[in-house]
N, C-alpha and C positions, 0 to 999 in steps of 0.2 A: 411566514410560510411562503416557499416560493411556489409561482405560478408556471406551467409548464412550459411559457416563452421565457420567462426569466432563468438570464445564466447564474447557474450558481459558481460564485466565485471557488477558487481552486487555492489549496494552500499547501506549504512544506510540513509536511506530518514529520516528527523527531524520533530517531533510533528506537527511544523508549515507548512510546507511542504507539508506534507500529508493531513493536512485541506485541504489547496487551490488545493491541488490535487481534492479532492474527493468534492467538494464546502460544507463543512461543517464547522463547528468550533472543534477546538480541544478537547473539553467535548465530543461530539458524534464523536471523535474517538476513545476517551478512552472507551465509552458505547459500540461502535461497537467491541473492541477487550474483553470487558467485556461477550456481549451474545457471543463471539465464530465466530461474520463475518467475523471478521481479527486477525491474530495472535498475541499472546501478545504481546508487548513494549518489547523492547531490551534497555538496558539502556550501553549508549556508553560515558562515561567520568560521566559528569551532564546532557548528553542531554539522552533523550529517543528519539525511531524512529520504522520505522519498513523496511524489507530490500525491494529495490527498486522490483524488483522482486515477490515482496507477494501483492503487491500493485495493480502493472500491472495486476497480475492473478485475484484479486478480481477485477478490473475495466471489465476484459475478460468476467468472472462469471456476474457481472450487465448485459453488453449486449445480452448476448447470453440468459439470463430469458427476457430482453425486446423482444427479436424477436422471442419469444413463444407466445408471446403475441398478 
């Protein structure tokens, strides 16, 4: 469990991943990082992803538009 001065390290989340993250299919994540919602694809070996961290924030960013709402 981290303590709130400890960094929590940051890692490359994978295409597929981020789907089931986000409950989407990998095609609308490639279109979400196309309009500008998420940041491009980082391409890590053969795999593409995007960092753990950029992820979180835009999951942050959906809720905090829901509770405008």
């Amino acid at each position: 469990m981290n303590s709130e001065g400890e960094k929590k390290l940051d890692r490359v989340m994978r295409l597929p991943e981020i789907a089931v993250s986000l409950g989407v299919c990998e095609r609308s994540v490639r279109r979400m990082t196309d309009r500008g919602e998420l940041p491009r694809l980082v391409r890590v070996g053969r795999a593409v992803g995007l960092m753990q961290s950029d992820i979180e924030a835009f999951l942050e960013r959906m809720r905090e538009q829901r509770s405008k709402i």
